[in-house]
PyMOL Python script that loads the backbone (N, CA, C, O; Angstrom):
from pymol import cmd

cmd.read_pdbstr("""\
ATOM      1  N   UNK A   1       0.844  -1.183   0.000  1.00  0.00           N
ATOM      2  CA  UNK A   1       0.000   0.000   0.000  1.00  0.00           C
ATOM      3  C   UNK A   1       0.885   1.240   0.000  1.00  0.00           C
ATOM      4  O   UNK A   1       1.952   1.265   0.613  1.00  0.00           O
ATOM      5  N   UNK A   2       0.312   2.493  -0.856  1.00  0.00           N
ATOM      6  CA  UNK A   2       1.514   3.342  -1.197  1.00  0.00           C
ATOM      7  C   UNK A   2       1.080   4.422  -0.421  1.00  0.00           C
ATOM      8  O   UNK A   2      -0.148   4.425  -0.338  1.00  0.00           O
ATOM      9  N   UNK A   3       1.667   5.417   0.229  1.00  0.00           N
ATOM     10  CA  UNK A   3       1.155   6.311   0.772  1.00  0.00           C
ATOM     11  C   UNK A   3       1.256   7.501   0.019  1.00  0.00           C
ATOM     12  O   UNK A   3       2.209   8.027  -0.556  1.00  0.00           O
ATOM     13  N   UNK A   4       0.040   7.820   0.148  1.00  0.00           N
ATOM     14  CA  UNK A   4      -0.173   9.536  -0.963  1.00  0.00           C
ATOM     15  C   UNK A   4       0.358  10.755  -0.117  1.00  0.00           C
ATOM     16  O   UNK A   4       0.038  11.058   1.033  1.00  0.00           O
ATOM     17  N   UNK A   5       1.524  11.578  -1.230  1.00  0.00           N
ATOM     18  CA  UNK A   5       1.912  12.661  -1.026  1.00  0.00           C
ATOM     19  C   UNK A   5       0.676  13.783  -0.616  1.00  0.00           C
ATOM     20  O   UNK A   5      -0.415  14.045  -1.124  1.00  0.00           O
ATOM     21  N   UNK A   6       1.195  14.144   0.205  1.00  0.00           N
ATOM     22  CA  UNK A   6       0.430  15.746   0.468  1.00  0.00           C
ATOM     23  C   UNK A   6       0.219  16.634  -0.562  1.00  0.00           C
ATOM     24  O   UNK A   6       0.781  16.346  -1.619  1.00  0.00           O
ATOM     25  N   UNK A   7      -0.549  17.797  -0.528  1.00  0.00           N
ATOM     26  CA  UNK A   7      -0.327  18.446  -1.362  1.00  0.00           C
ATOM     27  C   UNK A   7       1.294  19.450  -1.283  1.00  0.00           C
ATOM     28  O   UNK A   7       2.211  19.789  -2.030  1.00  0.00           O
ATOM     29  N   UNK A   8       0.856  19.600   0.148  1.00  0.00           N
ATOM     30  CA  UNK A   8       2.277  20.292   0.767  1.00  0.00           C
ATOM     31  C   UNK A   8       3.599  19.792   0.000  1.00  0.00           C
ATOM     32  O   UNK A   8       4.266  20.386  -0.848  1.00  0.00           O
ATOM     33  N   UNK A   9       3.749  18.670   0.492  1.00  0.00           N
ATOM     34  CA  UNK A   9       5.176  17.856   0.206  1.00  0.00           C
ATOM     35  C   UNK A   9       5.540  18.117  -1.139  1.00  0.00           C
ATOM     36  O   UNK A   9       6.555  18.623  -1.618  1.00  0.00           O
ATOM     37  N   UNK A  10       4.226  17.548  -1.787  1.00  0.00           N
ATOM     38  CA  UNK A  10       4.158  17.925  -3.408  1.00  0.00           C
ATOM     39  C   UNK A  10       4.678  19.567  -4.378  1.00  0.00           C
ATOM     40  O   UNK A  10       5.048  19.733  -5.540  1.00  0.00           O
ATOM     41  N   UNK A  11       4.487  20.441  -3.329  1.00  0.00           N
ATOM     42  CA  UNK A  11       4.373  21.978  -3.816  1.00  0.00           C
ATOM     43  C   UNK A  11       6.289  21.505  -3.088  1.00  0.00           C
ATOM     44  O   UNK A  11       7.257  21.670  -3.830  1.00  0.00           O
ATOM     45  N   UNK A  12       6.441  21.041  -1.858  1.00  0.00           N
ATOM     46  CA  UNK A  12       7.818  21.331  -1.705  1.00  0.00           C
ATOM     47  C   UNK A  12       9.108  20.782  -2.075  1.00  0.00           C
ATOM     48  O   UNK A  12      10.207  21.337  -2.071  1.00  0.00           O
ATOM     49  N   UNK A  13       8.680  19.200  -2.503  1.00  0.00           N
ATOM     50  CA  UNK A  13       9.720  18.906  -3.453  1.00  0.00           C
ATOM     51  C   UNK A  13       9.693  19.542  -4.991  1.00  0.00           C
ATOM     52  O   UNK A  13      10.760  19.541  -5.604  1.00  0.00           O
ATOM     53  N   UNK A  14       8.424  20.122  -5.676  1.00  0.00           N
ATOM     54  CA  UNK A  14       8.544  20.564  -6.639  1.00  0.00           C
ATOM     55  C   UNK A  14       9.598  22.018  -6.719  1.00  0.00           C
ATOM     56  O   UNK A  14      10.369  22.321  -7.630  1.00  0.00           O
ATOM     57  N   UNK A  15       9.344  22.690  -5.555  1.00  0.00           N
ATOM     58  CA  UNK A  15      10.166  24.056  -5.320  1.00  0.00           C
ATOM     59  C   UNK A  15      11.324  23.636  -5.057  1.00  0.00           C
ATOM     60  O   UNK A  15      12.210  24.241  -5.660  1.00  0.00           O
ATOM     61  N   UNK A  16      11.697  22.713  -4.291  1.00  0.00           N
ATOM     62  CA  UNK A  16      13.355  22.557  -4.348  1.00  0.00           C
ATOM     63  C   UNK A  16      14.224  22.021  -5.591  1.00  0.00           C
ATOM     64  O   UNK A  16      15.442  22.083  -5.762  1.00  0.00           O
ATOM     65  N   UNK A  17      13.103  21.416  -6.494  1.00  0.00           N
ATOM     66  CA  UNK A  17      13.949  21.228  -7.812  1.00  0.00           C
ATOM     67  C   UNK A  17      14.037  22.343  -8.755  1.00  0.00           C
ATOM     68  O   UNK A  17      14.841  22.443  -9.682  1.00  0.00           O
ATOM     69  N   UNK A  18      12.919  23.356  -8.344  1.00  0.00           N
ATOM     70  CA  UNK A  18      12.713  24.522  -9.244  1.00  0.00           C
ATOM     71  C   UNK A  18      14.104  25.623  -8.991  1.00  0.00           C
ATOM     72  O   UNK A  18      14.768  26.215  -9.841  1.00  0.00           O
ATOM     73  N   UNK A  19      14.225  25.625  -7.583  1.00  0.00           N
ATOM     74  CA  UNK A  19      14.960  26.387  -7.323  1.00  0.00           C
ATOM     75  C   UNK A  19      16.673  25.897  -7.392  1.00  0.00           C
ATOM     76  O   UNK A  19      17.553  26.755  -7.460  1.00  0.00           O
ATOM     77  N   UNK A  20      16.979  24.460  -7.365  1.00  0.00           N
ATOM     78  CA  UNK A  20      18.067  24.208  -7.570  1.00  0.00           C
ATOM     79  C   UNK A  20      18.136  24.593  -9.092  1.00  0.00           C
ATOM     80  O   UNK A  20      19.189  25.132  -9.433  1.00  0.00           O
ATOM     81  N   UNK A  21      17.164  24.397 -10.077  1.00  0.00           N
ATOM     82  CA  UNK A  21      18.009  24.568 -11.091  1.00  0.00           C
ATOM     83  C   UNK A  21      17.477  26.033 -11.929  1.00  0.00           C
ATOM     84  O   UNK A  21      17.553  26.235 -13.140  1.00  0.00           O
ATOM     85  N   UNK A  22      16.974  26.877 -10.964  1.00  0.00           N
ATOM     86  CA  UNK A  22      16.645  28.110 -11.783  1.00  0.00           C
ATOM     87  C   UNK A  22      17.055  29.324 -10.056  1.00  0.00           C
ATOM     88  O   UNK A  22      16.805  30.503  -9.805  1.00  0.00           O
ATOM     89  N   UNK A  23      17.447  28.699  -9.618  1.00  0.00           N
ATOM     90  CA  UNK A  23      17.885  29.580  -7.644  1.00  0.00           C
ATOM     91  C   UNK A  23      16.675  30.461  -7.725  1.00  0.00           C
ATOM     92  O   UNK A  23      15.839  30.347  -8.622  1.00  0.00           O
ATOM     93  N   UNK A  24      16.607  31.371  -6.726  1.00  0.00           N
ATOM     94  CA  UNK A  24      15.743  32.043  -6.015  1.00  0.00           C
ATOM     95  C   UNK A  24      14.659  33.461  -7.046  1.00  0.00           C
ATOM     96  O   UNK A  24      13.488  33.755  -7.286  1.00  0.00           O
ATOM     97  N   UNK A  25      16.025  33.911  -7.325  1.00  0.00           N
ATOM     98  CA  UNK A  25      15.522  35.034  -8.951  1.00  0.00           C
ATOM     99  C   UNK A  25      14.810  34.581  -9.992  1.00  0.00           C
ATOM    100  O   UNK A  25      13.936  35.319 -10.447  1.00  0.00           O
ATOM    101  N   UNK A  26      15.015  33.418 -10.514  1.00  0.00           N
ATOM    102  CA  UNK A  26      15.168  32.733 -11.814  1.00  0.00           C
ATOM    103  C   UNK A  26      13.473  31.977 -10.947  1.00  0.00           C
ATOM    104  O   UNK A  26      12.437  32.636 -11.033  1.00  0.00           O
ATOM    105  N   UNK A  27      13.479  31.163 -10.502  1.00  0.00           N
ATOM    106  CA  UNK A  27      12.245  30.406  -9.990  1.00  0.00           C
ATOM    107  C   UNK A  27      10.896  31.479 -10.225  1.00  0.00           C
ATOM    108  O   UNK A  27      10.706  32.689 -10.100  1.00  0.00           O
ATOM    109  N   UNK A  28      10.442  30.806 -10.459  1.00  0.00           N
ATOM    110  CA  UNK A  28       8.501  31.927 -10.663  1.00  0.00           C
ATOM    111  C   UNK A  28       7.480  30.455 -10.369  1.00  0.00           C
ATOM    112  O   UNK A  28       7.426  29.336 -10.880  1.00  0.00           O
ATOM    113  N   UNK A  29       6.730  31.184  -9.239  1.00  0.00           N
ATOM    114  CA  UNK A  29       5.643  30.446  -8.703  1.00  0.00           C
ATOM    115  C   UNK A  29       5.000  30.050  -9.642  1.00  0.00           C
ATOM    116  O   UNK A  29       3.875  30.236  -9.178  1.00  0.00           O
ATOM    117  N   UNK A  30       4.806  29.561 -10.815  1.00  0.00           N
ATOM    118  CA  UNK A  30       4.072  29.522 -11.977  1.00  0.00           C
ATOM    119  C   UNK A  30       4.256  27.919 -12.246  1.00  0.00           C
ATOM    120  O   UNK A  30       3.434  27.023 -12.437  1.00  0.00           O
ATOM    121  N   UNK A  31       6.117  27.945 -12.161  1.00  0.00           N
ATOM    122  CA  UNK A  31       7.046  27.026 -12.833  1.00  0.00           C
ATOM    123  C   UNK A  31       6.830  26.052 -11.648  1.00  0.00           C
ATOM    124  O   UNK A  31       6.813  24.837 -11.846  1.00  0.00           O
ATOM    125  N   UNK A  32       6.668  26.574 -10.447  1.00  0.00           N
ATOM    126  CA  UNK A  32       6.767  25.675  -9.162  1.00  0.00           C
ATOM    127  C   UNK A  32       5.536  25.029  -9.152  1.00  0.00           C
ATOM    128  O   UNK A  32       5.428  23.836  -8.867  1.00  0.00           O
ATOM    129  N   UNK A  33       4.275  25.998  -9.552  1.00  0.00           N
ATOM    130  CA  UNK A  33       2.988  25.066  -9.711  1.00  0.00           C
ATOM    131  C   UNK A  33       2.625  23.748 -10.360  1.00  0.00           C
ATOM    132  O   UNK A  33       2.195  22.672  -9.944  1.00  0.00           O
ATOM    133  N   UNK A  34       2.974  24.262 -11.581  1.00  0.00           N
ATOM    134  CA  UNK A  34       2.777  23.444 -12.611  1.00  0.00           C
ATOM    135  C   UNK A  34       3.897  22.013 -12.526  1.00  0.00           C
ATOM    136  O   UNK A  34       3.665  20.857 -12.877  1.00  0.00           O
ATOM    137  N   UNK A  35       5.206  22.621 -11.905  1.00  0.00           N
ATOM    138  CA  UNK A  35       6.219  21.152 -11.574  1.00  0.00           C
ATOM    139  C   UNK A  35       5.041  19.965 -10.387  1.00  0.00           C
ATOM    140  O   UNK A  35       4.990  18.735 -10.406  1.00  0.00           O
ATOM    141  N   UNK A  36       4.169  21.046  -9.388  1.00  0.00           N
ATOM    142  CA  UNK A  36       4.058  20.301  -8.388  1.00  0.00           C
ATOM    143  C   UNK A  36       2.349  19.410  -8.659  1.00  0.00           C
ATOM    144  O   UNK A  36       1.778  18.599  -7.930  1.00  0.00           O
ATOM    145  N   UNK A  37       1.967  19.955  -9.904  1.00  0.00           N
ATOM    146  CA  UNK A  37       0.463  19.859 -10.113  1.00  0.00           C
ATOM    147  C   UNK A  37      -0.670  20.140  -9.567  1.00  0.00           C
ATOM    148  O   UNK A  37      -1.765  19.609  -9.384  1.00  0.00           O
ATOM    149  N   UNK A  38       0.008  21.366  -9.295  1.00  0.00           N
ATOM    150  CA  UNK A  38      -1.360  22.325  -8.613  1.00  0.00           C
ATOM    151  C   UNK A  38      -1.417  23.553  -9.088  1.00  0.00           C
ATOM    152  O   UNK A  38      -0.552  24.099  -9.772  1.00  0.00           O
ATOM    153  N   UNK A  39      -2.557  24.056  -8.691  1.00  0.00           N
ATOM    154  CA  UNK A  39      -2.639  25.820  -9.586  1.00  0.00           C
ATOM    155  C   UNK A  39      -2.131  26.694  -8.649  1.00  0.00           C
ATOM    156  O   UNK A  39      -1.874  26.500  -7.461  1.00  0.00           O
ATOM    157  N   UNK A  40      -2.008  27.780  -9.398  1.00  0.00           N
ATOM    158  CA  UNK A  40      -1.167  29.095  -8.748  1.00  0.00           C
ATOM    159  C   UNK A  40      -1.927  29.370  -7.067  1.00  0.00           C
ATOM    160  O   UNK A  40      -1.340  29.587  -6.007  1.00  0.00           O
ATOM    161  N   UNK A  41      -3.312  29.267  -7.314  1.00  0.00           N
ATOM    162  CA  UNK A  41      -3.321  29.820  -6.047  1.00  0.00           C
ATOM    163  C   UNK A  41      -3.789  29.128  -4.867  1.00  0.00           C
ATOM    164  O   UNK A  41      -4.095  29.548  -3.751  1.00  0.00           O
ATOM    165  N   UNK A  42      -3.778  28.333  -5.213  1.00  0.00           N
ATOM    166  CA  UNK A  42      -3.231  26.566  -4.228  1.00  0.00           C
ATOM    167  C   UNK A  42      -1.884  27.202  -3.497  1.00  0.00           C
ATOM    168  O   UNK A  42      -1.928  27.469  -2.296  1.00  0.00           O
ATOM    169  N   UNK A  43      -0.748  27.420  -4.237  1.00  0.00           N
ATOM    170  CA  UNK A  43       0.439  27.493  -3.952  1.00  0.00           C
ATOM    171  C   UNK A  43       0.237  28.315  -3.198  1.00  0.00           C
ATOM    172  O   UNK A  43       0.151  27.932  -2.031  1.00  0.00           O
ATOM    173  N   UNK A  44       0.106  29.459  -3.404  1.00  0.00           N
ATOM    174  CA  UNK A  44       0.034  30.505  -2.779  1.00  0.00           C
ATOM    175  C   UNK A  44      -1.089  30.058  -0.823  1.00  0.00           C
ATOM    176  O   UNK A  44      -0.746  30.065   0.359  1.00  0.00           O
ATOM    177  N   UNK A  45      -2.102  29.824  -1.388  1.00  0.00           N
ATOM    178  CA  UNK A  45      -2.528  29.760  -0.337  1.00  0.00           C
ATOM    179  C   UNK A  45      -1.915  28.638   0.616  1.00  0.00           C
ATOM    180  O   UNK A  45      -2.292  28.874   1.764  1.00  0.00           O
ATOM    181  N   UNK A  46      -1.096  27.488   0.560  1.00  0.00           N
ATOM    182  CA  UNK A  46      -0.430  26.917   1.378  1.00  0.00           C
ATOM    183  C   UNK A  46       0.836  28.173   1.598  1.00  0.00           C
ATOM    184  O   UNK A  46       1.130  28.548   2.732  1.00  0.00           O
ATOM    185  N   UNK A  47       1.525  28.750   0.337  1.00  0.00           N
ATOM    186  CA  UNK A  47       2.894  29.317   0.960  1.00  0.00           C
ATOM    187  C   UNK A  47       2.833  30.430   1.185  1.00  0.00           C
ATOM    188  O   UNK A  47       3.277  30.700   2.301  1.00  0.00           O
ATOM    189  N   UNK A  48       2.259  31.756   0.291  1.00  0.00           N
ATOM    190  CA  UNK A  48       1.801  33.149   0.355  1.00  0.00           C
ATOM    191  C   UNK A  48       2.715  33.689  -0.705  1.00  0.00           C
ATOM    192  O   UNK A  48       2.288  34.504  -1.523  1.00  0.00           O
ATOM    193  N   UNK A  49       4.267  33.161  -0.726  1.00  0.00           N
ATOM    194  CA  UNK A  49       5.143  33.956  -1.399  1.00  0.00           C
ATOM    195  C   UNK A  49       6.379  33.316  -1.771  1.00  0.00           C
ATOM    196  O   UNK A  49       6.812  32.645  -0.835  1.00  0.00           O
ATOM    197  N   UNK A  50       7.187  33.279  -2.921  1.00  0.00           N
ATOM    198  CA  UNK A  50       8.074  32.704  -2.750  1.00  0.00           C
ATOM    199  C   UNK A  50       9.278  32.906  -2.041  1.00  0.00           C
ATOM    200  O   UNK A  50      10.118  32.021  -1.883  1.00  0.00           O
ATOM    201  N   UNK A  51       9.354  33.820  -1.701  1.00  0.00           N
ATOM    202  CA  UNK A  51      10.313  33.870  -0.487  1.00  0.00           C
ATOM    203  C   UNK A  51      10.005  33.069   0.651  1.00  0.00           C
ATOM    204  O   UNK A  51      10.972  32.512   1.170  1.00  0.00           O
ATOM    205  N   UNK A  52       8.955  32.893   1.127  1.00  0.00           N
ATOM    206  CA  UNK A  52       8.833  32.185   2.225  1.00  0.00           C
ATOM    207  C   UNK A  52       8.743  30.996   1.792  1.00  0.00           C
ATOM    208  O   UNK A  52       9.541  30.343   2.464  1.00  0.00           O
ATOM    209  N   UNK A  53       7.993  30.017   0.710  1.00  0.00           N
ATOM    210  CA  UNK A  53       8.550  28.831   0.031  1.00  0.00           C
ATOM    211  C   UNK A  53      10.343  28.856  -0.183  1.00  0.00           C
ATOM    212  O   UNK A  53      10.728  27.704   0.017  1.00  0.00           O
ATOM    213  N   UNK A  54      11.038  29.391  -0.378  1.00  0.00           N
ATOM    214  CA  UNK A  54      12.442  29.313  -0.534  1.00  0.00           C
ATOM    215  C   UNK A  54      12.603  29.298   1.056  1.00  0.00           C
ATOM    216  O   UNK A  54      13.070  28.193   1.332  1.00  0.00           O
ATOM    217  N   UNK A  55      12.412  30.066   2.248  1.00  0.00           N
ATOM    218  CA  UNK A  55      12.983  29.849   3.599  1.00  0.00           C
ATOM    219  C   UNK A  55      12.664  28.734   4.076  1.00  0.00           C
ATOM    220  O   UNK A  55      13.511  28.122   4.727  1.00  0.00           O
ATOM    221  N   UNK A  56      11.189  28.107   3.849  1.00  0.00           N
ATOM    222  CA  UNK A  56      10.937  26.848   4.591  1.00  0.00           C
ATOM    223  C   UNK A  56      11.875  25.891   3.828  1.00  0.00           C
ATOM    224  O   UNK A  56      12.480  25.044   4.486  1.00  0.00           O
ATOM    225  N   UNK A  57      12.027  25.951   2.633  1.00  0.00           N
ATOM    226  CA  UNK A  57      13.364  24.908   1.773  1.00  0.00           C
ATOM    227  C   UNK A  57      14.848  25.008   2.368  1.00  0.00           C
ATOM    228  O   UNK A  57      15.466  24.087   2.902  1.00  0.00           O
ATOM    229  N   UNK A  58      15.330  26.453   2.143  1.00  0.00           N
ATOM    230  CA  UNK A  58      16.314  26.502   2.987  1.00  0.00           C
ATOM    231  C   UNK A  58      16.448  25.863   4.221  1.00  0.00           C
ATOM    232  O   UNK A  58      17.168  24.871   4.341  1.00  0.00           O
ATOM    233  N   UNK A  59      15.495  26.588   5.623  1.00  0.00           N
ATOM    234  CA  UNK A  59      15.471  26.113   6.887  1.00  0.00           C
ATOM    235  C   UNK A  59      15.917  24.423   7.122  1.00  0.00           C
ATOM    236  O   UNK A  59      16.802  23.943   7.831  1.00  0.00           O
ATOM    237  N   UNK A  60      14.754  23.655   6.073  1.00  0.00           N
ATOM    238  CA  UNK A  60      14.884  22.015   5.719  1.00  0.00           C
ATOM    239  C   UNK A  60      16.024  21.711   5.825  1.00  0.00           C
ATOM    240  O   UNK A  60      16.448  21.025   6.755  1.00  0.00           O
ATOM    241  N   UNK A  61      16.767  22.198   4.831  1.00  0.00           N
ATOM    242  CA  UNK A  61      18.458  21.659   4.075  1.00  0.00           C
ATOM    243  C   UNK A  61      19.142  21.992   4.983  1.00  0.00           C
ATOM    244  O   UNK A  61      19.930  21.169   5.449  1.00  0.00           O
ATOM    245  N   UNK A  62      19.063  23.226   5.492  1.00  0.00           N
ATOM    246  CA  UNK A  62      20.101  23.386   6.957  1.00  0.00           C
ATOM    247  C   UNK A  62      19.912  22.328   7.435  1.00  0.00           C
ATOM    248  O   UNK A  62      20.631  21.363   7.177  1.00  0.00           O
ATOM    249  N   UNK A  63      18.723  22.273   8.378  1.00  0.00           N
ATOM    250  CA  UNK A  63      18.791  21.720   8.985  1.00  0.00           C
ATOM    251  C   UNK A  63      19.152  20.290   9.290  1.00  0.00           C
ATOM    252  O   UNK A  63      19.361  19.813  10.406  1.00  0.00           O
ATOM    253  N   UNK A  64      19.204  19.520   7.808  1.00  0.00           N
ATOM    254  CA  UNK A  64      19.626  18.298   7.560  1.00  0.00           C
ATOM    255  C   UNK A  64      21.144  18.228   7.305  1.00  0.00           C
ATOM    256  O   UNK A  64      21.782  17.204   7.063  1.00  0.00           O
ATOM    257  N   UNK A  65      21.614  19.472   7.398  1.00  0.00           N
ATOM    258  CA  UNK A  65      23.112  19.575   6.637  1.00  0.00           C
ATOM    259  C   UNK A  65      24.019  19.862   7.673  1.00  0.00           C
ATOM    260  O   UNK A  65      25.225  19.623   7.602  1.00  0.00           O
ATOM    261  N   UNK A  66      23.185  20.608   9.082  1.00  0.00           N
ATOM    262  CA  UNK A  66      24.795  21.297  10.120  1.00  0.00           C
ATOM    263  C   UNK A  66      24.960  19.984  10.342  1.00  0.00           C
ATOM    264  O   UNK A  66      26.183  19.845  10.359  1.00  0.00           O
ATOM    265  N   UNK A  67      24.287  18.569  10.585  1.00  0.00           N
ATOM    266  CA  UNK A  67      24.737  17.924  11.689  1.00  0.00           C
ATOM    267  C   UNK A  67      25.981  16.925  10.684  1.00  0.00           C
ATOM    268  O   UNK A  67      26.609  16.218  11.473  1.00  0.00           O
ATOM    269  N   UNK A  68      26.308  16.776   9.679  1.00  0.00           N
ATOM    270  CA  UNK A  68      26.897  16.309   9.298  1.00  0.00           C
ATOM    271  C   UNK A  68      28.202  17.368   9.041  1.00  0.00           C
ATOM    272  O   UNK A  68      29.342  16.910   8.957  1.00  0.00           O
ATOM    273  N   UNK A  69      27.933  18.825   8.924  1.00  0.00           N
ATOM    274  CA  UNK A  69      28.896  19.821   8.766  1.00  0.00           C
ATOM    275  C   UNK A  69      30.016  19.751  10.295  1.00  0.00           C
ATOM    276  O   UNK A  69      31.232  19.848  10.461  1.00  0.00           O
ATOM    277  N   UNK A  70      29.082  19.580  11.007  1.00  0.00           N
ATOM    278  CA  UNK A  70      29.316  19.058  12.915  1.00  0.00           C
ATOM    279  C   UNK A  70      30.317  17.560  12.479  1.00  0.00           C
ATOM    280  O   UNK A  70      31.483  17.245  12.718  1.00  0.00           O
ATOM    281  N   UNK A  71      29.751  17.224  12.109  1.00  0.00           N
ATOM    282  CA  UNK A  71      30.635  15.561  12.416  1.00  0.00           C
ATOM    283  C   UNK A  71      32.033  15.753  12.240  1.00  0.00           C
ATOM    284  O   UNK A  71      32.895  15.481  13.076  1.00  0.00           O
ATOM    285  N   UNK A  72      32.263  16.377  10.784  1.00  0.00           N
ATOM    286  CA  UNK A  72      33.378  16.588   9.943  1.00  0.00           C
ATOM    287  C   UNK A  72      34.348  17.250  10.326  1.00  0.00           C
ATOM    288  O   UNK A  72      35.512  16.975  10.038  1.00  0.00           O
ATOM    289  N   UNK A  73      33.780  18.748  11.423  1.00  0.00           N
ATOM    290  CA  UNK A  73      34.892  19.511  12.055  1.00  0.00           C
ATOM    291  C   UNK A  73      35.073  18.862  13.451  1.00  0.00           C
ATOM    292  O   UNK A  73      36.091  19.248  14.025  1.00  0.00           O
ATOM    293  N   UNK A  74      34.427  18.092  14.029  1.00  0.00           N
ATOM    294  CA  UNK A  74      35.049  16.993  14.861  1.00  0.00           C
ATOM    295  C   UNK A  74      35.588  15.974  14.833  1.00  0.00           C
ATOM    296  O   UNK A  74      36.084  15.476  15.843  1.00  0.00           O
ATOM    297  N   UNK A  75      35.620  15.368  13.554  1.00  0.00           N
ATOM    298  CA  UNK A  75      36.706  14.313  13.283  1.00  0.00           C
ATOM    299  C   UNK A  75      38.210  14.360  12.783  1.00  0.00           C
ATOM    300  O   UNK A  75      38.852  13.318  12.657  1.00  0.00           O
TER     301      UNK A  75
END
""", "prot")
cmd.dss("prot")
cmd.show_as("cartoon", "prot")
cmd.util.cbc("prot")
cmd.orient("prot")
């Protein structure tokens, strides 16, 4: 049994591929919709803006990234 993506998850892996390969300037909520299969103001109404879709992405990746950045300057 497969478990169904959110819509959320859906809008946020679509924005982190949008933005790796077009970064923060280049990305347009449009491109992020249509990657994630939802309409513009879906997006919007889960995120409001893409800046704040780019911080909750950022925040993510940090946060998955000091603890290994940690390991490295302690070994």
């Amino acid at each position: 049994m497969t478990k169904d993506i959110s819509t959320e998850e859906k809008i946020l892996a679509a924005a982190k591929k949008i933005f790796m390969r077009d970064g923060l300037q280049g990305a347009r909520m449009d491109d992020i919709a249509e990657e994630a299969g939802v309409n513009k103001a879906l997006l919007h109404y889960y995120f409001r803006s893409k800046q704040k879709l780019f911080d909750i992405i950022f925040q993510e990746t940090k946060s998955k990234m000091l603890p290994r950045v940690k390991e490295i300057f302690e070994s």
